[in-house]
N, C-alpha and C positions, 0 to 999 in steps of 0.2 A: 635433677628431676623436679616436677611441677608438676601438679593436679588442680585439674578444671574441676569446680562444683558444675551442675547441667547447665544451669541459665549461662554460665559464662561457654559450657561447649557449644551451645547452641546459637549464639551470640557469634563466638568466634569461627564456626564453621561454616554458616550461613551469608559469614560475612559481612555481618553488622557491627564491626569495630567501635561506632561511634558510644555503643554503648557499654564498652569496655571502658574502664579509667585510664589514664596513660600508663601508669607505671603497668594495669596488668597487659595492658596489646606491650610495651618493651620486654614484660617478662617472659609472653609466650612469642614474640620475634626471637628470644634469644635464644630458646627451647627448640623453635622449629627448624633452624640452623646447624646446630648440634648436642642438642638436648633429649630429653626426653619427657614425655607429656601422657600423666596416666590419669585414667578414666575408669572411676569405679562403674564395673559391669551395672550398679543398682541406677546410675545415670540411665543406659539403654531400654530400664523400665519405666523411670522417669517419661525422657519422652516418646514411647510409646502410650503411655496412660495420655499423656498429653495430647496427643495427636487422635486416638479414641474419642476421647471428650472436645473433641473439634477446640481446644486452646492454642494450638500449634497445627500451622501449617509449614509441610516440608513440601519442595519440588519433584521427589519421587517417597517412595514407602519406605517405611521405618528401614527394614530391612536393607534395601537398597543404600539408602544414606548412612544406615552403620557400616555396611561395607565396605562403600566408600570410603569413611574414616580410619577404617581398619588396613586401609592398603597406604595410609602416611607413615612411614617408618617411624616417623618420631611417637606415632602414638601406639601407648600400652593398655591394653582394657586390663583390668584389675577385677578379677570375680571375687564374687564375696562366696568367701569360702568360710568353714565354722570358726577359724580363729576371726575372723573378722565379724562374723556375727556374735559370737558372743563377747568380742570387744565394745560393741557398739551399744551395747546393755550395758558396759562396766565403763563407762565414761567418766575420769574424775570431774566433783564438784558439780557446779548446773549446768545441764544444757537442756534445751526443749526436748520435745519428745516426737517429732518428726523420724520414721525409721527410717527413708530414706538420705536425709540430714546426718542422721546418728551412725549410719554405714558409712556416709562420706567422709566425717570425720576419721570414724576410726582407721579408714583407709589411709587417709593421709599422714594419721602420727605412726601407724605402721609403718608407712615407709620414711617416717623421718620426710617427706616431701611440704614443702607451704600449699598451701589450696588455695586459687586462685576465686575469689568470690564476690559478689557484693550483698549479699547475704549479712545486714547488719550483727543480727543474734551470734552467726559463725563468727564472724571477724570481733567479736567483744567476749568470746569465749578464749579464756585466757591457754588453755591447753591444745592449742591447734596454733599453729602459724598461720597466719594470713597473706594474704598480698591482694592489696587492693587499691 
């Protein structure tokens, strides 16, 4: 299993590879194959706020396009449920204080999964596995 922070689900769902690194498009070709690929539910707020604030343009409505996501087998939404909210307060050592940032984290060392990001501050955060 592998977790998309949003800029890379949205990156990789829209179909803009180029802006993934290589190793992360190898990580999630290998995932889409016979993996699995989870998506904290706090991402579908993400870009919805995004697409509100006219920063994100999708070809159909939020809703629609999560859908759509949600009908690839290999992908898992991950709600953030109270263990994971109040993991994401109890973060060891430093990290920023973005809530949506601090959900995705603790999403991902919950499941023991790497998070897929390019998100420098995540990837230099020694308690999260990266891939990038």
């Amino acid at each position: 299993m592998i977790m998309l922070d949003t800029h890379t689900l949205v990156w990789w769902a829209n179909g803009d590879e180029s802006q993934l690194s290589i190793v992360a498009q190898k990580a999630i070709s290998a995932h889409t194959g016979d993996g699995e690929i989870a998506i904290s539910s706090i991402s579908a707020w993400e870009i919805a706020m995004l697409v509100e604030r006219g920063r994100l343009a999708l070809a159909m409505s939020v809703d629609q396009w999560l859908e759509t996501l949600g009908k690839i087998s290999q992908i898992r939404f991950i709600p953030v449920d109270n263990r994971i909210a109040v993991a994401s307060t109890q973060l060891p050592g430093d990290f920023h204080r973005d809530p949506a940032d601090r959900m995705i984290v603790a999403t991902s060392r919950g499941l023991s999964a790497p998070l897929i990001t390019a998100d420098q501050k995540i990837r230099e955060y020694p308690h999260v596995k990266s891939i990038w």
